[in-house]
Every structure is written in structure tokens, then in C-alpha cells.
C-alpha positions in Angstrom: 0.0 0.0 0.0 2.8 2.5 0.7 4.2 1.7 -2.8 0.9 2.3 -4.2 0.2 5.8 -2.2 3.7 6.8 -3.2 2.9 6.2 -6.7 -0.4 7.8 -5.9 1.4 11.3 -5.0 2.8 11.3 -8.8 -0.9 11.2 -10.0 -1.7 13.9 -8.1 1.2 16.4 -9.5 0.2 14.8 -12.5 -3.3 16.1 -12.4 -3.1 18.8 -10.5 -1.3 21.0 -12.9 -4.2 20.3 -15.9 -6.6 21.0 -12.9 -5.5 24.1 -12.0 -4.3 25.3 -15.8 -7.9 24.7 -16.5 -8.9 27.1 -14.0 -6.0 29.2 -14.8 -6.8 29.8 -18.4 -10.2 31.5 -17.9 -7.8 34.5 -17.2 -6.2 35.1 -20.4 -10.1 35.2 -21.7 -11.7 37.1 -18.8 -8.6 39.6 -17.5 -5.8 39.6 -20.7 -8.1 40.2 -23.1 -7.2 36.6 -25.4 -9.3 36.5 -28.2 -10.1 33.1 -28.8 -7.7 32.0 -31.4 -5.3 33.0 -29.0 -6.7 30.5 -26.9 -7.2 27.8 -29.4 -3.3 28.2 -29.9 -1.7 28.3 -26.8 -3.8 25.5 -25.8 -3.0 23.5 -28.7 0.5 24.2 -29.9 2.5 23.2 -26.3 0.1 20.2 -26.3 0.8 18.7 -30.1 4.6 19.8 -29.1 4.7 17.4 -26.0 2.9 14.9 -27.6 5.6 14.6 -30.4 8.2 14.6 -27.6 6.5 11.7 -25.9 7.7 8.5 -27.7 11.3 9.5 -27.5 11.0 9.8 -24.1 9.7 6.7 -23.4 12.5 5.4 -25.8 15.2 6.7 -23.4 13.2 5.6 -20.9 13.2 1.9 -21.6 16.7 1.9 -22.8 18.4 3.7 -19.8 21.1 1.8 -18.2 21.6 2.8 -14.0 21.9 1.7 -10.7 18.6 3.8 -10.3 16.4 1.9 -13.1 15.0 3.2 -15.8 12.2 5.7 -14.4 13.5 7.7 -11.1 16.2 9.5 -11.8 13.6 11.3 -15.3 10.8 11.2 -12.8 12.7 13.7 -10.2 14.3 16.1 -13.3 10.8 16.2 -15.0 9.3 17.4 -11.4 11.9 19.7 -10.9 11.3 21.8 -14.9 7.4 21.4 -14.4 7.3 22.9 -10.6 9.7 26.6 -12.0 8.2 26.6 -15.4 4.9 26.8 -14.2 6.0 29.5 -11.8 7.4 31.3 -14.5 4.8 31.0 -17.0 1.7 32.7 -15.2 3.9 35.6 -14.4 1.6 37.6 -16.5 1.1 41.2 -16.6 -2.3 43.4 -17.9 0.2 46.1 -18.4 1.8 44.6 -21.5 0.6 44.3 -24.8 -2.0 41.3 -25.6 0.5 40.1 -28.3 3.4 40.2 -25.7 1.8 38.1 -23.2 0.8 35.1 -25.6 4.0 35.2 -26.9 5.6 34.7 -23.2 2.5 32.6 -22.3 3.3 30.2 -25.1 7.2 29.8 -25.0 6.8 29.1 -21.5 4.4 26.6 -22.2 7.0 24.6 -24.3 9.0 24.7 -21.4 6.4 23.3 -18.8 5.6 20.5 -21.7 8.9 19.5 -21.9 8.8 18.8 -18.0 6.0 17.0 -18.1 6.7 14.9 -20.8 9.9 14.0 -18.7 8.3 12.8 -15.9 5.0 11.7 -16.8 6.3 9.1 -19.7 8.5 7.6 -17.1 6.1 8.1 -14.4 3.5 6.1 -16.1 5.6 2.7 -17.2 6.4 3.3 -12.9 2.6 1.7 -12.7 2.8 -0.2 -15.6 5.6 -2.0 -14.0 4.4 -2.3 -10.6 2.5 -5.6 -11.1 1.7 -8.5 -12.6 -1.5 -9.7 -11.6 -4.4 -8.7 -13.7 -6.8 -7.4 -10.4 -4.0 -6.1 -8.5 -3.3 -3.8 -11.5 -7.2 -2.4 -11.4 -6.0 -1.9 -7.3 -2.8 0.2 -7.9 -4.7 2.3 -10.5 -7.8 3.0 -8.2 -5.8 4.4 -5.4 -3.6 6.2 -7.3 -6.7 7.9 -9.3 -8.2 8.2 -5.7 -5.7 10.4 -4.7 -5.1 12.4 -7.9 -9.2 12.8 -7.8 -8.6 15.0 -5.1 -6.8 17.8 -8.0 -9.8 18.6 -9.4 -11.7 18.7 -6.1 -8.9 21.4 -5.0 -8.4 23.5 -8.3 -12.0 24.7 -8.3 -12.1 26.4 -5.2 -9.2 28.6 -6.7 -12.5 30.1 -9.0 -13.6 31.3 -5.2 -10.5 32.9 -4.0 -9.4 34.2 -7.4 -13.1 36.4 -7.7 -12.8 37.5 -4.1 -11.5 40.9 -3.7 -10.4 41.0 -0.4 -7.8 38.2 -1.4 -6.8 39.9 -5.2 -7.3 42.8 -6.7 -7.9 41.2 -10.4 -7.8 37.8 -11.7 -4.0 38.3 -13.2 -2.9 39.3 -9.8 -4.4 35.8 -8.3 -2.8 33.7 -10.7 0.6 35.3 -10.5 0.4 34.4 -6.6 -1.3 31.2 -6.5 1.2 29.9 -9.0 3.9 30.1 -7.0 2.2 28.0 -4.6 1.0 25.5 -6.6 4.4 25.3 -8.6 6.0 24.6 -5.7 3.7 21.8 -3.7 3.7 20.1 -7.1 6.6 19.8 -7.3 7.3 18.1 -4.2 4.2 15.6 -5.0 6.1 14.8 -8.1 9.3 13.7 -6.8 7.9 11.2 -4.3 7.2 8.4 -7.0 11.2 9.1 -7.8 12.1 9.1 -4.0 10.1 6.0 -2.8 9.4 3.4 -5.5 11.3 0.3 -5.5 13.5 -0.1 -8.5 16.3 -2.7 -9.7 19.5 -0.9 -11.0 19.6 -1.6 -14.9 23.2 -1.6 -15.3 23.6 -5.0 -16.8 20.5 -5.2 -18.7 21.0 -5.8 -23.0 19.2 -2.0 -23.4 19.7 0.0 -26.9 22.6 2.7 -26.7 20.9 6.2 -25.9 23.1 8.8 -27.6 22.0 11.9 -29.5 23.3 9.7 -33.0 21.1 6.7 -32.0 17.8 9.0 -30.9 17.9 10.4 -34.6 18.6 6.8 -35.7 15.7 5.6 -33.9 13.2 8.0 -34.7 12.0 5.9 -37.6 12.2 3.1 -35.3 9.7 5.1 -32.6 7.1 6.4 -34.7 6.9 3.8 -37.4 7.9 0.3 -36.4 7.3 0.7 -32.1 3.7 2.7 -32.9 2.8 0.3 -36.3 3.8 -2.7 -33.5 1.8 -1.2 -30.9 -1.3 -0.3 -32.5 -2.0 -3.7 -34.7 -2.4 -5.0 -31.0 -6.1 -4.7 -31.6 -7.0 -4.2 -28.0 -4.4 -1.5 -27.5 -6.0 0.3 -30.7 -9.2 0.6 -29.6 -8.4 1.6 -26.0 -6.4 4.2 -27.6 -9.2 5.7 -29.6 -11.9 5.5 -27.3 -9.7 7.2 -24.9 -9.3 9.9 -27.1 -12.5 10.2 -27.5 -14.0 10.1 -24.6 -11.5 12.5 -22.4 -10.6 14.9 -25.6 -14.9 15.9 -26.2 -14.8 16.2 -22.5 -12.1 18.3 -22.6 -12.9 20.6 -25.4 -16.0 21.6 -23.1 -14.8 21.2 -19.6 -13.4 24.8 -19.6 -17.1 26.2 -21.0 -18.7 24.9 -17.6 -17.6 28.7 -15.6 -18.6 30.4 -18.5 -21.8 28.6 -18.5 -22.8 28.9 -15.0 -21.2 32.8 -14.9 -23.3 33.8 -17.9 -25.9 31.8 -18.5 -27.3 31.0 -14.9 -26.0 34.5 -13.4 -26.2 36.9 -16.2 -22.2 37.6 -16.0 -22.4 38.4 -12.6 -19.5 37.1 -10.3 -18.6 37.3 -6.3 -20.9 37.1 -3.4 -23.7 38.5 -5.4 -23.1 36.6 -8.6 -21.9 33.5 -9.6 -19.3 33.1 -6.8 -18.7 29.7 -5.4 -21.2 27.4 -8.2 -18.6 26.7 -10.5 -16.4 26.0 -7.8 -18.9 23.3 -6.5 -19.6 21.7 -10.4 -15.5 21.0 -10.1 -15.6 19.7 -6.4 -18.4 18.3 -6.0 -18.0 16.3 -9.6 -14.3 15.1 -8.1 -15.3 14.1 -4.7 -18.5 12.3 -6.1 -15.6 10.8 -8.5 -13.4 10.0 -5.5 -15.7 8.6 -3.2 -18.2 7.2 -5.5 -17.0 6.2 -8.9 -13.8 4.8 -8.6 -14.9 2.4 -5.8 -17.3 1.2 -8.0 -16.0 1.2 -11.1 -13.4 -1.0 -9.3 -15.7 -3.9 -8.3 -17.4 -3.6 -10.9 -14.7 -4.5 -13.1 -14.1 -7.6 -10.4 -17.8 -8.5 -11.1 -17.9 -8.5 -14.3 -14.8 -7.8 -16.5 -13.2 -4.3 -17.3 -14.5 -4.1 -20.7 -18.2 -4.5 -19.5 -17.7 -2.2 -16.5 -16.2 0.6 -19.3 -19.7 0.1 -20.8 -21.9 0.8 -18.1 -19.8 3.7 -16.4 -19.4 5.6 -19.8 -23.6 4.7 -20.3 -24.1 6.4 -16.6 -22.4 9.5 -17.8 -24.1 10.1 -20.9 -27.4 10.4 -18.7 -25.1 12.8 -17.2 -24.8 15.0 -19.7 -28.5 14.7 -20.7 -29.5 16.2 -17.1 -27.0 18.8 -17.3 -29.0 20.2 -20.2 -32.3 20.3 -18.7 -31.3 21.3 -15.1 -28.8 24.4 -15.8 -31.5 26.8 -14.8 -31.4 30.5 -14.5 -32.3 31.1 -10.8 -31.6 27.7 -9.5 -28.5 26.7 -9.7 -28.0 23.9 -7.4 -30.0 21.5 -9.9 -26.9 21.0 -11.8 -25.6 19.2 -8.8 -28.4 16.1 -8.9 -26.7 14.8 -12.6 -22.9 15.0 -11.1 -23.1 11.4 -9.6 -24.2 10.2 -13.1 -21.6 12.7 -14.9 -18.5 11.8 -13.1 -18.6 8.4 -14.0 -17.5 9.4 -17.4 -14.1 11.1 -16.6 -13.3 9.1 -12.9 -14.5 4.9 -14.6 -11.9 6.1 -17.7 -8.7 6.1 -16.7 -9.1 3.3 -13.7 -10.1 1.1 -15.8 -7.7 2.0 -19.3 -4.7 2.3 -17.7 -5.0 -1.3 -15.8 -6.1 -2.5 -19.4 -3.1 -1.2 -20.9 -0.8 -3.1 -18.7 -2.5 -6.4 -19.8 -1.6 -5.0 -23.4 1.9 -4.7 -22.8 2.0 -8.5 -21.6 0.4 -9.6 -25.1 3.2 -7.4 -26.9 6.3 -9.4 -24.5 4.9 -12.6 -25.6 4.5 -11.2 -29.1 8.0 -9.6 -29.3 9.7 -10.7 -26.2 10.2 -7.4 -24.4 8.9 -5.6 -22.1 8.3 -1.7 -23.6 6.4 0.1 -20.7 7.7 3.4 -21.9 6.5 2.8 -25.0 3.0 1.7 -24.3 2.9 4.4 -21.8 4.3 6.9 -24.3 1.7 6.1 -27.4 -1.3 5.6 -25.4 -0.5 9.3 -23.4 0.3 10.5 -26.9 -3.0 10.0 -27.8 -4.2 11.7 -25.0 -1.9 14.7 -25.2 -2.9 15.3 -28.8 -6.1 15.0 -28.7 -5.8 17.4 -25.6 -4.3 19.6 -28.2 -7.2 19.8 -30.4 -9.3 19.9 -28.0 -7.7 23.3 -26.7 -7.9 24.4 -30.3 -11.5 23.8 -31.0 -12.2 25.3 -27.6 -11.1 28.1 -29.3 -12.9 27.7 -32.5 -16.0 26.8 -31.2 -16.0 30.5 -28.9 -15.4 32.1 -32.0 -18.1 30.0 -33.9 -20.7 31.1 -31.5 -19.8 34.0 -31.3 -18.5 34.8 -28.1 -17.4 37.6 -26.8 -14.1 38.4 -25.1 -13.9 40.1 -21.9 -17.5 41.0 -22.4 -19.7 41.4 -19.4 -22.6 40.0 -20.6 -23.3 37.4 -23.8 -25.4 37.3 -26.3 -28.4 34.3 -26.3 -27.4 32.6 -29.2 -23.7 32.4 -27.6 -25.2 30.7 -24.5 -27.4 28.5 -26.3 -24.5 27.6 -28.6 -22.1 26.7 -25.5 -24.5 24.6 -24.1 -25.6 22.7 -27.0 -21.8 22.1 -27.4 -21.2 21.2 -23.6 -23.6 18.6 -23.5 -23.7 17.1 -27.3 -19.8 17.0 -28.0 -19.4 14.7 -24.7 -22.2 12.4 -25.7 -21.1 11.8 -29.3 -17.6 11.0 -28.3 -18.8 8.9 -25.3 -21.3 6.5 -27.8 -18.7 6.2 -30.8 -16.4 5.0 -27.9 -18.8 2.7 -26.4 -19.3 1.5 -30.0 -15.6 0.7 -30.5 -15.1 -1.3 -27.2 -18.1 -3.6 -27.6 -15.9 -6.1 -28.9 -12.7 -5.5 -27.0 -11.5 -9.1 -26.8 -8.7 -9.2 -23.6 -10.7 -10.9 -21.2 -9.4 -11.8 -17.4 -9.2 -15.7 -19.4 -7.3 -14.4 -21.9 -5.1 -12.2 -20.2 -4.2 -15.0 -17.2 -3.5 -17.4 -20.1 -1.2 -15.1 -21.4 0.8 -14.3 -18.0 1.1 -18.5 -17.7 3.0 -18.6 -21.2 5.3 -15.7 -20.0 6.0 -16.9 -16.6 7.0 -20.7 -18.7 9.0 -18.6 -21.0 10.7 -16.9 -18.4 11.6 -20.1 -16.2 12.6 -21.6 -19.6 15.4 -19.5 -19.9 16.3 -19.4 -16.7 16.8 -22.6 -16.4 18.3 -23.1 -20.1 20.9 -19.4 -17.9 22.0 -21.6 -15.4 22.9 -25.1 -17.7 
């Protein structure tokens, strides 16, 4: 359990900073005066840049050669760039132009990326790695989504302290501050995977070379022959694209849900008198409902009755989610949105409990296929489908404000913008969710299948040990 909360503490840096960035971004809308290509592209050029950067990391990764192993010593750098970067990067100023802060909002982004790609490729094979028993895998992902849960029920309440007056002056003034902090806990939450997880050193292991010669050599090798490899593993295709699916529509539209409740339900008014602390309870509530709730059952469930069946049924509960959302964001009574969170957060909180423990039963199909064991690699590809599709997602955020019309800085919007953002909040979600539902109905690596595949490794691997020591 301590290896597990340990490894927990990663997830939680690890979601944490796209929690708080999230509520963090509203600014350069609200207070810096973005219009919203400008959001489209800072959201989606650092995001398509780390998602490039990815697969060679998990490369070096799997191919690194130290007394340490393969993951800490990336784990504990990566930390290290994300906590200062992210510092540096809010450091944001109404007095200059609009052009000059997107331009220092953006190259500082490329910056944090690069951190993150450092530690979170790593990071991830870390839980690939950590077991090799099909339910225990389901176990270490549930406590460690358990504890990063608790991100998203934190970053909202920032929307509270950033609209209060007596704590900031202006919104830009908030997030240079709370930054700081944030950077810095972070930080600390990021290094304890690197501090505390076991690890074997690597020294002697038959790895690849990693040199800058063989990383350019290689890159054929990464994105061609590692991803074709990877992704003609049926299974591992389709939880790649119903992953992207499902969390990149929800994405696109999570950061809509403030301007939503601000706009729509109180007429642009925030503070006391407005708005206030209601989108800070839609995050919280949503994440502790996730926390408490979900990922519990989620977890039986998939104990009950397989993961690919408990997939279906969570993602079903949270398209009913979505439906509600439509009907019961009303002007004047905003705490009816909170009666469809239980069936909402299954979405988000069933997803990555259940995919990441799937993925790890991938990667023993690919050692018996190929005979190795590429964590990094696995890890790398499935979070590059993620991170790209995060990076679309950022950019049709911004199309779709532009679309409807929204805009900028205004105090109030028009009714065809609101309708518009709504029709986009709950429809884009629900699409995404059914074509993914459609593509995992025959997902085929079933507890059977996946046991009779760890009994042909573990015969394999006594095979050669025994054929070692003759």
C-alpha cells in the first residue's frame, strides 16, 4: 500500500497541474483580453509539441542503463522543470501588450511541456511496472486515481478565491500568486514516486545505446515500427481511440462549464452576489462524487464483471449525465446541476481506472509477441493519444468560442452564444462517449485471456532461466 500511495502522490502532480491550468486559463479570456484563437493556440500548440516529444522519451526511458532503473532519476528532473516553469509561466502582466503576453504565455508553455513529458512518460511505465497480476493492477490504478481525484476537487475552489476581492485585486494578480504556490507543492508531490518506488539498478540489462546519433537513428524506429507494433495489437488500438474520445470531447468543453454557469445561470455576474462559489462546486463536488463514488465502484465492478463491460456501463451512466446537465442548468436555480454529477462523473473518474490497468495487460500480449517488455513505449503512445487529442481539443475550444460568437472580456453574452455553448457542452461529450462505447463492444482481452497469457510468460521466463544456469 505504501508503494501504491507513493505512486499515488505522482498522480496527483500529474493532475493537479491540468486542474489548476484549466482554471488558470479562464484569465487570459476574462482579464488579458485573449481572443479566442489565441486560446485555441496556446492551448494547442505546447500540447501537439509534447505529444511529439512523448515517444522518444519513453524510448530513453526503456533503454536507460543505471543503478537507479529506468524511471526515477527522469521522474525527479521532470518534477523539478514542471514545478519553475509553471511558476514562471503565469507571471503575466495586464500592463503589456496582448500580443506580448501570448508570446511569453506560449514559450513558457514549451517549457512546462517539456517537463511534463519528462516525468509523466516515465512516471506512467512506474505503474505499468508495478504488477503483474491482472486485479491487482485495477487496485494500484484506483488508489492512485483516488488520490489524484482530489486535484480537481482542490483547483475549483481557486475560482472562489481568485473572484474574491479582499484576497486579489484582479484575476491576473491571483494567478501570479497562487502559481507560486501550486508550482512549488507540485513539485514536491512529483518527486515522491522518484524518492520512494522500488526499483532494480539496470546496469547490466542488453538496453539499446541512448546517444543523440542513436535517438535520430531511432526515430524511424519510434514512430513507425514501435507505434505500427503497438497499434496492430487490436485491443491497445481501440483503447487508444476511445480514450481519445471520450476524455478529448470532454475536454474541449470542460473549460465552457464557468462560463456557462457565470453567464448563463448569473447573467455575467460574479462574487458574493453573482456566480461566486457554483462553478467551484460543479468542479468539487463532480471530483469528490468521482473519488468517493465512482472509482470504488468502477473498481468492483470491473471484479464483477470484467473491465471491458464495466467501461460500458460507467461511460452509459455518464451520458445520462450530460443529458440532465442540459435540462437542469437553470437561470435562478443553480443547485439542480448538482443532482446529474453522480451520473456525470462516471465518465471522466470509470476512464482512466479502468484503461490504464487495461493497458498493462496489453503490454504482456506485446512481451509474448515480441519478447520485451516496452512500458515506456506503451505508456508513451497511449499518453500521446491523449496529449494530442488534448491539443485539439484546446484548439477547438477556441474555435468553437469564435463560432458562436462569443465575446471576449464581455460582461454580458449574447443568447445565441449561451445556447450555442450549451448545446456544445452537453452534445460534443455524448457523441464521443457513444462512438467510444461502439468501438469497445468487442474489445477481446478478457481476465481468461489475459491470465493465459501471463502462464506462457512466466513458462517462458523459467525456460530461460533454467536453459541461464545449464
Amino acid at each position: 500500500m505504501g508503494q501504491k500511495i507513493a505512486f499515488g502522490f505522482g498522480m496527483l502532480a500529474n493532475q493537479m497541474f491540468p486542474a489548476v491550468i484549466s482554471i488558470f486559463i479562464v484569465v487570459l479570456v476574462q482579464n488579458l483580453g485573449f481572443p479566442g484563437w489565441m486560446w485555441g493556440v496556446v492551448s494547442l500548440v505546447p500540447r501537439l509539441f509534447d505529444a511529439i516529444t512523448d515517444p522518444i522519451m519513453g524510448f530513453i526511458s526503456d533503454n536507460t542503463k543505471s543503478k537507479w532503473g529506468r524511471r526515477k532519476q527522469y521522474v525527479l528532473l521532470g518534477a523539478i522543470i514542471m514545478g519553475i516553469s509553471f511558476i514562471v509561466m503565469w507571471q503575466l502582466y495586464k500592463d503589456n501588450t496582448v500580443d506580448y503576453n501570448f508570446t511569453y504565455f506560449l514559450l513558457w508553455s514549451l517549457v512546462f511541456y517539456v517537463g511534463l513529458t519528462i516525468f509523466s512518460v516515465p512516471y506512467v511505465a512506474m505503474g505499468y511496472e508495478m504488477s503483474n497480476d491482472f486485479h491487482e493492477r485495477t487496485n494500484i490504478m484506483a488508489v492512485a486515481q483516488f488520490i489524484g481525484q482530489w486535484a480537481w476537487v482542490i483547483a475549483p475552489w481557486f475560482w472562489v478565491i481568485m473572484d474574491d476581492k479582499s484576497f486579489f485585486e484582479s484575476g491576473e494578480v491571483a494567478v501570479r500568486e497562487l502559481a507560486i504556490w501550486v508550482g512549488i507543492i507540485c513539485m514536491i508531490f512529483a518527486m515522491i514516486p522518484a524518492i520512494f518506488i522500488k526499483s532494480k539498478s539496470t546496469l547490466n540489462e542488453k538496453y539499446d545505446s541512448i546517444t543523440f546519433k542513436n535517438i535520430l537513428k531511432s526515430l524511424h524506429t519510434i514512430f513507425i515500427i514501435n507505434f505500427g507494433q503497438a497499434l496492430k495489437i487490436k485491443a491497445f488500438r481501440k483503447l487508444c481511440v476511445a480514450t481519445f474520445l471520450i476524455f478529448n470531447a470532454f475536454n474541449t468543453v470542460a473549460a465552457f462549464t464557468y462560463f456557462i454557469i457565470v453567464f448563463f445561470l448569473f447573467n455575467g455576474a460574479t462574487g458574493p452576489d453573482g456566480a461566486w462559489w457554483w462553478p467551484t462546486l460543479f468542479g468539487s463536488v463532480g471530483a469528490l462524487v468521482t473519488t468517493f463514488l465512482v472509482i470504488p465502484v468502477v473498481t468492483q465492478m470491473s471484479k464483477k464483471i470484467g473491465k471491458k463491460k464495466a467501461f460500458i456501463v460507467s461511460q452509459s451512466v455518464s451520458i445520462i449525465g450530460y443529458i440532465m446537465l442540459w435540462f437542469l442548468f437553470i437561470p435562478g436555480k443553480p443547485y439542480l446541476f448538482l443532482f446529474a454529477l453522480p451520473f456525470f462523473s462516471f465518465g471522466i473518474g470509470g476512464l482512466f481506472t479502468l484503461m490504464m490497468s487495461m493497458t498493462a495487460d496489453v503490454i504482456d500480449l506485446d512481451e509474448l509477441n515480441t519478447g520485451k517488455r516496452r512500458e515506456g513505449i506503451f505508456g508513451a503512445i497511449y499518453w500521446w493519444m491523449v496529449k494530442f487529442g488534448f491539443g485539439i481539443a484546446g484548439g477547438l475550444s477556441g474555435v468553437i468560442f469564435s463560432v458562436i460568437g462569443w465575446e471576449s472580456g464581455g460582461a454580458t453574452q449574447s443568447e445565441e452564444a449561451l445556447f450555442g455553448l450549451r448545446l456544445f457542452f452537453s452534445g460534443l461529450p455524448i457523441l464521443g462517449t457513444l462512438i467510444a462505447i461502439y468501438i469497445m463492444w468487442d474489445y477481446d482481452l478478457s481476465e481468461e485471456k489475459a491470465g493465459e497469457i501471463r502462464a506462457k510468460l512466466e513458462t517462458r521466463k523459467a525456460s530461460n532461466t533454467e536453459a541461464s544456469e545449464q
